[in-house]
MIMI-869735 format. One record per residue (C-alpha): residue number from 1; x, y, z. Coordinates in steps of 0.2 Angstrom, whole numbers. Layout:
BEGIN
<node i="NUM" east="X" north="Y" up="Z"/>
...
//
This chain:
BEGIN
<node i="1" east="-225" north="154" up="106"/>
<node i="2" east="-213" north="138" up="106"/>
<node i="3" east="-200" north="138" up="119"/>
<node i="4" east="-184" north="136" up="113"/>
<node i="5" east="-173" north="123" up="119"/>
<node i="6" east="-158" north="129" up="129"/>
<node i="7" east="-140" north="119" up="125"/>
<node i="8" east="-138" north="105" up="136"/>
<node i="9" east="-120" north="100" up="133"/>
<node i="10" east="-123" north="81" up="137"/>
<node i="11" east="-112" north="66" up="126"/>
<node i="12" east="-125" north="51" up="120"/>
<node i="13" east="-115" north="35" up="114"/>
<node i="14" east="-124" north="23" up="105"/>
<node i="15" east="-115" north="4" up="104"/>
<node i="16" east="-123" north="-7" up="92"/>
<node i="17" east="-132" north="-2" up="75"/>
<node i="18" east="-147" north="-14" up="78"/>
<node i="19" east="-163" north="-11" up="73"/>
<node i="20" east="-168" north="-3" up="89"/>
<node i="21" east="-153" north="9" up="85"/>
<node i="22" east="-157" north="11" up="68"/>
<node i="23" east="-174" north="17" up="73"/>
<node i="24" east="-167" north="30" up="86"/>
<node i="25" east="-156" north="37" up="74"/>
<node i="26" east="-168" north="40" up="62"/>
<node i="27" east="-177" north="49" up="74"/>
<node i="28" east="-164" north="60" up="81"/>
<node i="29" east="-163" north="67" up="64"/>
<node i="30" east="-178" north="72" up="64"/>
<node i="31" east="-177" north="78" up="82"/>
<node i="32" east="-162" north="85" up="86"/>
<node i="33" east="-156" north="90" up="103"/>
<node i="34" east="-147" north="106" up="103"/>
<node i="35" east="-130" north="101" up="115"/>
<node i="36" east="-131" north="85" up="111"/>
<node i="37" east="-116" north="76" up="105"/>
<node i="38" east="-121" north="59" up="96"/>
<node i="39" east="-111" north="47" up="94"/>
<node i="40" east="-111" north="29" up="87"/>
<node i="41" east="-96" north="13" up="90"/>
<node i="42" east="-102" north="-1" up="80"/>
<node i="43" east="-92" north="-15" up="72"/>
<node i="44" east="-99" north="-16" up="54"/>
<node i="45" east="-103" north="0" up="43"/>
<node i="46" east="-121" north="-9" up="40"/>
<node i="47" east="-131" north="-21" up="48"/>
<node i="48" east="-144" north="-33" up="42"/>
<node i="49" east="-162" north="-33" up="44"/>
<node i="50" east="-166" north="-50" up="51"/>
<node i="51" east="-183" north="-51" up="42"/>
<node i="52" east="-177" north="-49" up="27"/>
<node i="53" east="-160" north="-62" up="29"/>
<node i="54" east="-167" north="-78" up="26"/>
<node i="55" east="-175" north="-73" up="7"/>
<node i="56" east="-157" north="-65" up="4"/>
<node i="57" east="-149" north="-82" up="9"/>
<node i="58" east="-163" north="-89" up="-2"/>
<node i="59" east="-159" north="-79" up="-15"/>
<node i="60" east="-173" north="-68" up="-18"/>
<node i="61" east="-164" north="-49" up="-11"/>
<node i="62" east="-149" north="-42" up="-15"/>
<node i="63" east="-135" north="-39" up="-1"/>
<node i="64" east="-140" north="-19" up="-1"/>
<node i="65" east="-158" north="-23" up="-2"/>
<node i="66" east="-159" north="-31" up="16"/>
<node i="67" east="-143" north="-22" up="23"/>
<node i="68" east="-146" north="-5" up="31"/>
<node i="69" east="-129" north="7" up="28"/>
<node i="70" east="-124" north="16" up="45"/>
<node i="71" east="-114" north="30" up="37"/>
<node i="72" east="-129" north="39" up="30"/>
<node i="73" east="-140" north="35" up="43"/>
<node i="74" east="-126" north="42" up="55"/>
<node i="75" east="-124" north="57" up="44"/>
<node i="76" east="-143" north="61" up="44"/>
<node i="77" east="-143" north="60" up="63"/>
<node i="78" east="-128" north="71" up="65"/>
<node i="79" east="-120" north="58" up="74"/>
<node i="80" east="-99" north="55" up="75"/>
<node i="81" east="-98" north="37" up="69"/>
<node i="82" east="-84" north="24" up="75"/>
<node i="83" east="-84" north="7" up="65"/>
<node i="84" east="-73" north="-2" up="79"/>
<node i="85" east="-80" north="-16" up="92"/>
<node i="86" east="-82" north="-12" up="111"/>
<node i="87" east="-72" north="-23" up="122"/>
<node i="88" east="-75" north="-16" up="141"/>
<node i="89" east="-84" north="-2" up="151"/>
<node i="90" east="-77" north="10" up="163"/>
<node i="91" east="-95" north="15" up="171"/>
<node i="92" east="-88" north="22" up="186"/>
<node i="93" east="-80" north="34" up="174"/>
<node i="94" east="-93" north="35" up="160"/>
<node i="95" east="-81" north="27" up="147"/>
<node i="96" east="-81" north="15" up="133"/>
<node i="97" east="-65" north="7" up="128"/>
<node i="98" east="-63" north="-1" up="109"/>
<node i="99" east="-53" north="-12" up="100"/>
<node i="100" east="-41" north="-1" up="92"/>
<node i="101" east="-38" north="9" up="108"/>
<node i="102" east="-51" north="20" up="104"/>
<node i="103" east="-61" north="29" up="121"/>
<node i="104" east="-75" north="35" up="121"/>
<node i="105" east="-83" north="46" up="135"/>
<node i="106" east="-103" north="47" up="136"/>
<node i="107" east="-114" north="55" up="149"/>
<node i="108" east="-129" north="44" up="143"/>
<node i="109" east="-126" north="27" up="135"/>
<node i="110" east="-137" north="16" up="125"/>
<node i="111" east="-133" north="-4" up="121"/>
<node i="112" east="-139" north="-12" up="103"/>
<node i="113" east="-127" north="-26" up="98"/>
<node i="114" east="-140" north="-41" up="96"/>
<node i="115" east="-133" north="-58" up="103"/>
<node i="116" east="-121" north="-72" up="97"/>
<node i="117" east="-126" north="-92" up="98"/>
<node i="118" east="-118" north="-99" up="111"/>
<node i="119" east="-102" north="-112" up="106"/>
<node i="120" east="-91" north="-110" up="122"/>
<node i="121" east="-99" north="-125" up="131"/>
<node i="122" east="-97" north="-137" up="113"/>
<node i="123" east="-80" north="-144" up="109"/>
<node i="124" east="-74" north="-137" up="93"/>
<node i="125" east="-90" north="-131" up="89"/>
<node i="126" east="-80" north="-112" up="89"/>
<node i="127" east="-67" north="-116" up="79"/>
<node i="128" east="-76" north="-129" up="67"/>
<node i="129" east="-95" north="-120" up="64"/>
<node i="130" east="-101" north="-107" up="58"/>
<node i="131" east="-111" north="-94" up="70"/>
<node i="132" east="-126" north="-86" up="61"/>
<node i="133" east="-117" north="-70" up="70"/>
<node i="134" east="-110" north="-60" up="65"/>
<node i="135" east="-121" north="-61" up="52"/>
<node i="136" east="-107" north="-53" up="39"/>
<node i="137" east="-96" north="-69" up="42"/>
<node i="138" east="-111" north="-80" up="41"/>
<node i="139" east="-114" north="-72" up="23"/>
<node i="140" east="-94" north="-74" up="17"/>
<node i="141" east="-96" north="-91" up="20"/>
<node i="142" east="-112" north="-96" up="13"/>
<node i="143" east="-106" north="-85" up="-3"/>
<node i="144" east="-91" north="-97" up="-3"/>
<node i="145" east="-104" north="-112" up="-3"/>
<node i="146" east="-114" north="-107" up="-17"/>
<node i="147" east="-100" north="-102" up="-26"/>
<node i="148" east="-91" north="-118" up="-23"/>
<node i="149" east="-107" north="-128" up="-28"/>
<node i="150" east="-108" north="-119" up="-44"/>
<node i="151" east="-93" north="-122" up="-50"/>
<node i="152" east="-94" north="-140" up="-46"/>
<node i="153" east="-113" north="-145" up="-43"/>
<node i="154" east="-110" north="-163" up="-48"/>
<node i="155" east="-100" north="-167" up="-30"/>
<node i="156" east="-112" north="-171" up="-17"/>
<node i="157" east="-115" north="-158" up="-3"/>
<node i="158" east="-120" north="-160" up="14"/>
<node i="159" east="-123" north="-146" up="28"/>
<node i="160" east="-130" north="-144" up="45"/>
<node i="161" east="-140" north="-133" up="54"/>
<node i="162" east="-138" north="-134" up="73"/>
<node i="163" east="-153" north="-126" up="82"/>
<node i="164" east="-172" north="-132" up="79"/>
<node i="165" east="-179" north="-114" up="82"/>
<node i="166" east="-186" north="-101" up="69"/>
<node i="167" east="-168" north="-94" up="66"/>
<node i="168" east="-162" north="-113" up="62"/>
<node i="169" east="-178" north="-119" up="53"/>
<node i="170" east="-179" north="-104" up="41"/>
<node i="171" east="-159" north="-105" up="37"/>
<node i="172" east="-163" north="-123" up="33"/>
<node i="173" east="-176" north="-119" up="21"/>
<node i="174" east="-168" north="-103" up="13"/>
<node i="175" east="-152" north="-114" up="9"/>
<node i="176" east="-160" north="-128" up="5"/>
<node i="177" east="-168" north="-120" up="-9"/>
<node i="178" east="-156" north="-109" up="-14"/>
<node i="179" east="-143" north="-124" up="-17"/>
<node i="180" east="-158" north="-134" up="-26"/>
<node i="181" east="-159" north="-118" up="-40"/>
<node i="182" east="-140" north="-121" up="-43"/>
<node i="183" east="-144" north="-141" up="-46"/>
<node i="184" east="-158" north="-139" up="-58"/>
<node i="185" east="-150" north="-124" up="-67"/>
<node i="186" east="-133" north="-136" up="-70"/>
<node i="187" east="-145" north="-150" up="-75"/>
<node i="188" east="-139" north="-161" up="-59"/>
<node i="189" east="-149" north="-171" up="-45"/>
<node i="190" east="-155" north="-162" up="-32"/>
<node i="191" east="-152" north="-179" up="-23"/>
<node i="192" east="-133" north="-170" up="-24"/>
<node i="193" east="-137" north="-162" up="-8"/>
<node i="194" east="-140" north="-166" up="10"/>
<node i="195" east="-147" north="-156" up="25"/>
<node i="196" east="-147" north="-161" up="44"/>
<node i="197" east="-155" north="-148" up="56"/>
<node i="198" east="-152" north="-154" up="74"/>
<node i="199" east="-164" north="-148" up="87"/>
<node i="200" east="-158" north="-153" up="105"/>
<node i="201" east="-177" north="-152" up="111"/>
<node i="202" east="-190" north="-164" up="104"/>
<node i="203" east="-200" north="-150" up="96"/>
<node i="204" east="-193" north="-135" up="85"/>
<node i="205" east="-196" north="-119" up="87"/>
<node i="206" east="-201" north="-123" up="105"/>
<node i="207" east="-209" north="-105" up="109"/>
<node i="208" east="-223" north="-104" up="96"/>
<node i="209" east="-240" north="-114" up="96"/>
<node i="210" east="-239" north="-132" up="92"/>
<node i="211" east="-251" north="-129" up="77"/>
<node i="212" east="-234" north="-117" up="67"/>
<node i="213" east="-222" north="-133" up="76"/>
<node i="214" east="-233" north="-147" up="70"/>
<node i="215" east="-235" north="-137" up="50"/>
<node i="216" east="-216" north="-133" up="50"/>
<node i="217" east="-209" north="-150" up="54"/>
<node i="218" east="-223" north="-159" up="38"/>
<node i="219" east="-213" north="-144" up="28"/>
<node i="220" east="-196" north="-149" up="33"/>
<node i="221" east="-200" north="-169" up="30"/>
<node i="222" east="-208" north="-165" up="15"/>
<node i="223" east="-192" north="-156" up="7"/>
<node i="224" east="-179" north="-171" up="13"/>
<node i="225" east="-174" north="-162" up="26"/>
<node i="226" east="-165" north="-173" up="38"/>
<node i="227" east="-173" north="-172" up="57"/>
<node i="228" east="-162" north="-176" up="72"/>
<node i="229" east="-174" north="-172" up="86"/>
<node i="230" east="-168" north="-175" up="104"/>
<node i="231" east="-150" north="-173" up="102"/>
<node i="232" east="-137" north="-163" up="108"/>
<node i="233" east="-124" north="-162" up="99"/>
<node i="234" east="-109" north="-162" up="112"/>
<node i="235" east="-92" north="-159" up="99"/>
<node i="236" east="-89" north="-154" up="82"/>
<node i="237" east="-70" north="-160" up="74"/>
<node i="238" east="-63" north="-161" up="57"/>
<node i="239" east="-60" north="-180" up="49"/>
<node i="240" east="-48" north="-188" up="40"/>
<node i="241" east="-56" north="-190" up="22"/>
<node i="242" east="-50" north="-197" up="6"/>
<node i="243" east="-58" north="-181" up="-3"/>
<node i="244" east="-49" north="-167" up="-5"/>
<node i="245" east="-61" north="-154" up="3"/>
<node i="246" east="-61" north="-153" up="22"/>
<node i="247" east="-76" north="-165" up="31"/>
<node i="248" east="-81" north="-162" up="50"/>
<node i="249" east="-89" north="-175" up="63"/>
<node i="250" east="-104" north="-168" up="73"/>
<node i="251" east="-106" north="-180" up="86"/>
<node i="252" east="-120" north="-179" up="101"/>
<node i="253" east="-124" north="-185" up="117"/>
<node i="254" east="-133" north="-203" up="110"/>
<node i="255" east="-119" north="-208" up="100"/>
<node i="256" east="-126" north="-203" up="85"/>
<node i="257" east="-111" north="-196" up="70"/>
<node i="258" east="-114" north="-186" up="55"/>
<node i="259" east="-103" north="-181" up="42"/>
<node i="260" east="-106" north="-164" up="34"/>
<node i="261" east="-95" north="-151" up="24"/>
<node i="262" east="-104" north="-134" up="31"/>
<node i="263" east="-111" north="-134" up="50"/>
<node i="264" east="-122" north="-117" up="53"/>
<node i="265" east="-123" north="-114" up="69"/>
<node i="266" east="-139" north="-104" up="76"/>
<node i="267" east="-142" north="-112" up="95"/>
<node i="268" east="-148" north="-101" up="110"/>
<node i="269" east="-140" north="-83" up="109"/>
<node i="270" east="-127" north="-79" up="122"/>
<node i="271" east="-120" north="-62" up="125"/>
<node i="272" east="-100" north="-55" up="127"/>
<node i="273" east="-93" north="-58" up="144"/>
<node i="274" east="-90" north="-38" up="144"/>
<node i="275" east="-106" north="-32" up="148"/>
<node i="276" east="-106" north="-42" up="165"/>
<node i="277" east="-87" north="-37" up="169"/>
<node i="278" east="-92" north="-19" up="166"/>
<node i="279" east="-105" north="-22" up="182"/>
<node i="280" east="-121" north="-22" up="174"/>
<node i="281" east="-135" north="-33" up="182"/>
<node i="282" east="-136" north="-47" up="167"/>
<node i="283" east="-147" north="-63" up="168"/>
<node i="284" east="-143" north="-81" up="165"/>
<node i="285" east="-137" north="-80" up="148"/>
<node i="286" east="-128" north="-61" up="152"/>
<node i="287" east="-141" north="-51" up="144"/>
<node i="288" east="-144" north="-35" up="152"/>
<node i="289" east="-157" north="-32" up="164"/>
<node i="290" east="-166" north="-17" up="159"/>
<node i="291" east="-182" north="-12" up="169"/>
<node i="292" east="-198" north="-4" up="158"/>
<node i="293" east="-192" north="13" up="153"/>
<node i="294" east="-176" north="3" up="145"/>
<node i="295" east="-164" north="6" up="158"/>
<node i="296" east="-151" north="-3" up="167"/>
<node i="297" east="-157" north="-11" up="183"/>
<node i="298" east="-143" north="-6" up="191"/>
<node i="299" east="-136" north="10" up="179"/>
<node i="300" east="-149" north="22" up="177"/>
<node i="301" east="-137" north="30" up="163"/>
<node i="302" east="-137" north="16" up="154"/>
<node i="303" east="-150" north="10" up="141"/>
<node i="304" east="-151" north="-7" up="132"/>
<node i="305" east="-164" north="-12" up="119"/>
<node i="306" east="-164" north="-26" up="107"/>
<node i="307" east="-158" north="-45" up="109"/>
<node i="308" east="-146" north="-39" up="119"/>
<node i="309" east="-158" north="-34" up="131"/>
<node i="310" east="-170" north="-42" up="144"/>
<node i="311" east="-185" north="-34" up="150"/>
<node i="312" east="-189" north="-39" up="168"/>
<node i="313" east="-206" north="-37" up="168"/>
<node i="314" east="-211" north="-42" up="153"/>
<node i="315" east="-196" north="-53" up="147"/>
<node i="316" east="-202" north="-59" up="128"/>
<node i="317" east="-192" north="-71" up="116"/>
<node i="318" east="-176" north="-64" up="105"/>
<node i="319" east="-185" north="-59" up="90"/>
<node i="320" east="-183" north="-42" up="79"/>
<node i="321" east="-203" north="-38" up="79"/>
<node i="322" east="-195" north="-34" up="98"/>
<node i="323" east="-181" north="-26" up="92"/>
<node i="324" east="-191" north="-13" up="80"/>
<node i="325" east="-205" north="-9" up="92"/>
<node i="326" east="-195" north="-4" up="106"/>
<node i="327" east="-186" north="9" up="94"/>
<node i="328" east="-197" north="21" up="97"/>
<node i="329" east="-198" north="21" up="116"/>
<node i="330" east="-182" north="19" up="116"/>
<node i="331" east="-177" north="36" up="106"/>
<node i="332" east="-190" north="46" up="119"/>
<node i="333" east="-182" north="40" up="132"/>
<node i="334" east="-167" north="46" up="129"/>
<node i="335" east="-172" north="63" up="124"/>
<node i="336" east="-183" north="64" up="142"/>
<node i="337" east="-167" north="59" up="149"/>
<node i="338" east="-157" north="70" up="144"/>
<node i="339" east="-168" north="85" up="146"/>
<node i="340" east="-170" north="81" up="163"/>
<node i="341" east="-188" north="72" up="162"/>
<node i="342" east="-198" north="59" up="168"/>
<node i="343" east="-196" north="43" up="158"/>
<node i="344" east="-210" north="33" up="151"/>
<node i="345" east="-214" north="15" up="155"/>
<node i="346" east="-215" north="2" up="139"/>
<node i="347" east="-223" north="-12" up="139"/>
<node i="348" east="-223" north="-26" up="124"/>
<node i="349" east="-235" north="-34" up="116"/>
<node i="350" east="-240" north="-50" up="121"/>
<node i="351" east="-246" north="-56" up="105"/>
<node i="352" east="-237" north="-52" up="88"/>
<node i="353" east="-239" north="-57" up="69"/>
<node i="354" east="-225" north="-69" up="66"/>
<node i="355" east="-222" north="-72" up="45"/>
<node i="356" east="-211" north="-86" up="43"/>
<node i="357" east="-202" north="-89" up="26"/>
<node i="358" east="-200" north="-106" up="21"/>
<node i="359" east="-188" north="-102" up="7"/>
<node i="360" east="-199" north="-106" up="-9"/>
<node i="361" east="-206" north="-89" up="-10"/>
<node i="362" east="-222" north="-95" up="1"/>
<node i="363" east="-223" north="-90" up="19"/>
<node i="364" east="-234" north="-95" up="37"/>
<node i="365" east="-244" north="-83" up="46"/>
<node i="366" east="-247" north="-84" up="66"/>
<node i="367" east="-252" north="-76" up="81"/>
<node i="368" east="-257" north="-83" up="98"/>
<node i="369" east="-265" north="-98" up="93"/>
<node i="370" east="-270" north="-93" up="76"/>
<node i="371" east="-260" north="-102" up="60"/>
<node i="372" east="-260" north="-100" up="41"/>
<node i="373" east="-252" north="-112" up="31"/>
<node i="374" east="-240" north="-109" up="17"/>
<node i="375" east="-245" north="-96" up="3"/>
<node i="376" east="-238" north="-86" up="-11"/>
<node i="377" east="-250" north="-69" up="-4"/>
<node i="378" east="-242" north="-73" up="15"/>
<node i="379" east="-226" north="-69" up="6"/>
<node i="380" east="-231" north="-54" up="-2"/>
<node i="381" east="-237" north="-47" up="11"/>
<node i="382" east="-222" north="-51" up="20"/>
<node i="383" east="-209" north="-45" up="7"/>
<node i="384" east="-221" north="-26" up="7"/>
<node i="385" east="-217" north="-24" up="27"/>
<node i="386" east="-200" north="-30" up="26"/>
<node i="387" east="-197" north="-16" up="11"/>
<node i="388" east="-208" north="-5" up="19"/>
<node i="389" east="-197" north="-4" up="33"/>
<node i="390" east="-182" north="-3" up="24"/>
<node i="391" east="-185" north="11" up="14"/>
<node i="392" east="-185" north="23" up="30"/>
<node i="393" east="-166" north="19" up="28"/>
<node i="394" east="-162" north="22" up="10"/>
<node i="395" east="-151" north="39" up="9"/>
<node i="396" east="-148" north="38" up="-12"/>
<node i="397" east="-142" north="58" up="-11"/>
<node i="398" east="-141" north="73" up="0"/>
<node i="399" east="-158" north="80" up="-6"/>
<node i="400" east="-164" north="64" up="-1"/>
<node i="401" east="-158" north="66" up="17"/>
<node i="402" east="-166" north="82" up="18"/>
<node i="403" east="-181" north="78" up="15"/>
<node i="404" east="-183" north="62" up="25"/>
//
């Protein structure tokens, strides 16, 4: 005969709807625990699945169809849900302070909130670029783009992308060939438009294999995309222009100047100064240290799991394959906590299955040292996980909730 669980009277918080997250959720739904209080504080009602951005910035999804919707997800998981953005930590106390004055208090705490490029140490990069992240101001300004180039595709366009790694290459691409549609369908020159992806290294996407490094950069030179590798860009200010329409400078280290009308800015992630304030052990760039079973090195209360997160013993690159498999871990090891248990050790793989899109419906397929180049069937097989995974979020009516 099943034991029946006894009521434990314990308050979870989640901050952060990332994928992780999104994956826990699901999977309190299904596994409730009596006594539990749930609670989610995120900043946005949805969040975006990064596997499936760069084909909506291409134009291929809609914005629901590579968004997940929190409300639903939150309903299904019985869990109070706060859209507000976390601005410090009482630990001591076991509270979470917002924005809007709202405080939460949580006997068991649970971090999601992805990163941010870092623009602090370049001058007017903050006020001039735009940061991939949050990805929902990223998407208001690109809709402006496309909209603006639409309406008057015969005024040459030039935009930048600063950061040579897959987040920067892939933007580069998606946008590239998004803009070029607009182009032929107006019946003007692609020659209209003008990409510049800067990459302070030598190489892009410096952590995969020289084969994908070596296939991506013929890709880029091939579509006219403008290299500048080896430079730092070191400020980014507006410029006195004839034209009507604002222009900005980005200048770097060599002396090297361009002009362009959009900067993107997707550079190494960095995380809000809060976390560190709060106490938490934080490396370099103030991600959270968490040890194998997901926890704070130095909180045992307090979980982190995602880019916001870096495992000390098997520390791996910020990338949402990451993200979606540590879901699952993450989700048991809040329940053995809270019931009292031993936690489980988790340990990532070493060697994934990265599909890169590059923006013409085609993508590359690698792991370890293994690479495919450029296909229409890499694509598809892409696009079937990416909406494969989606679907566990879709939430069209109450009967469909139920039966999840």
């Amino acid at each position: 005969m099943q034991q029946k669980l006894q009521p434990i009277f314990k308050d979870l918080v989640l901050i952060g709807g990332g994928h992780s997250h999104a994956i826990a959720l699901k999977m309190f739904g299904r596994k409730p625990l009596p006594g539990v209080s749930l609670t989610l504080i995120t900043a946005a009602k949805n969040t975006a699945y990064s596997g499936m951005l760069p084909g909506h910035i291409a134009g291929f999804y809609s914005h629901d169809e590579c968004h997940i919707d929190l409300r639903p997800l939150a309903n299904f998981a019985q869990a109070q849900l706060y859209i507000d953005r976390v601005v410090a930590l009482d630990l001591e106390n076991h509270k979470v302070l917002c924005a809007n004055g709202l405080v939460v208090d949580f006997d068991v705490l649970s971090i999601d909130i992805g990163s941010t490029p870092a623009t602090v140490s370049v001058s007017g990069a903050a006020e001039y670029a735009i940061a991939a992240k949050p990805v929902s101001q990223l998407l208001e300004h690109w809709y402006e783009l496309i909209e603006a180039v639409g309406e008057n595709p015969q005024e040459p366009i030039r935009i930048a992308i600063v950061g040579g790694g897959a987040g920067g290459v892939e933007l580069a691409l998606s946008m590239q060939s998004h803009l070029h549609r607009i182009l032929l369908q107006t019946q003007q020159a692609i020659q209209n438009l003008e990409v510049h992806l800067f990459q302070r290294g030598t190489e892009l996407m410096p952590n995969y294999h020289s084969s994908v490094r070596h296939q991506i950069q013929q890709i880029l030179t091939a579509r006219g995309i403008k290299l500048h590798l080896g430079e730092t860009v070191c400020k980014v200010a507006p410029t006195p222009h004839r034209e009507t329409k604002e222009i900005f400078e980005i200048k770097c280290e060599s002396g090297l100047t361009v002009e362009c009308n959009k900067i993107f800015w997707v550079t190494q992630a960095s995380a809000p100064e809060w976390l560190k304030s709060a106490g938490l052990e934080t490396d370099e760039q103030g991600f959270i240290l968490v040890e194998d079973t997901l926890q704070s090195q130095t909180h045992p209360q307090v979980f982190a799991a995602g880019d916001i997160a870096t495992m000390v013993n098997h520390p791996r690159p910020k990338a949402g394959v990451f993200a979606v498999r540590q879901g699952k871990p993450l989700f048991e090891n809040l329940q053995r906590i809270l019931l009292g248990k031993s936690l489980k050790p988790y340990r990532p793989q070493k060697q994934y299955l990265s599909l890169i899109g590059t923006g013409d419906e085609r993508a590359i397929a690698t792991r370890g040292i293994i690479t495919l180049p450029p296909h229409k069937l890499l694509w598809r097989y892409k696009d079937w996980i990416d909406r494969r995974f989606m679907e566990r979020f879709h939430f069209e009516k109450k009967s469909d909730i139920m039966s999840v």
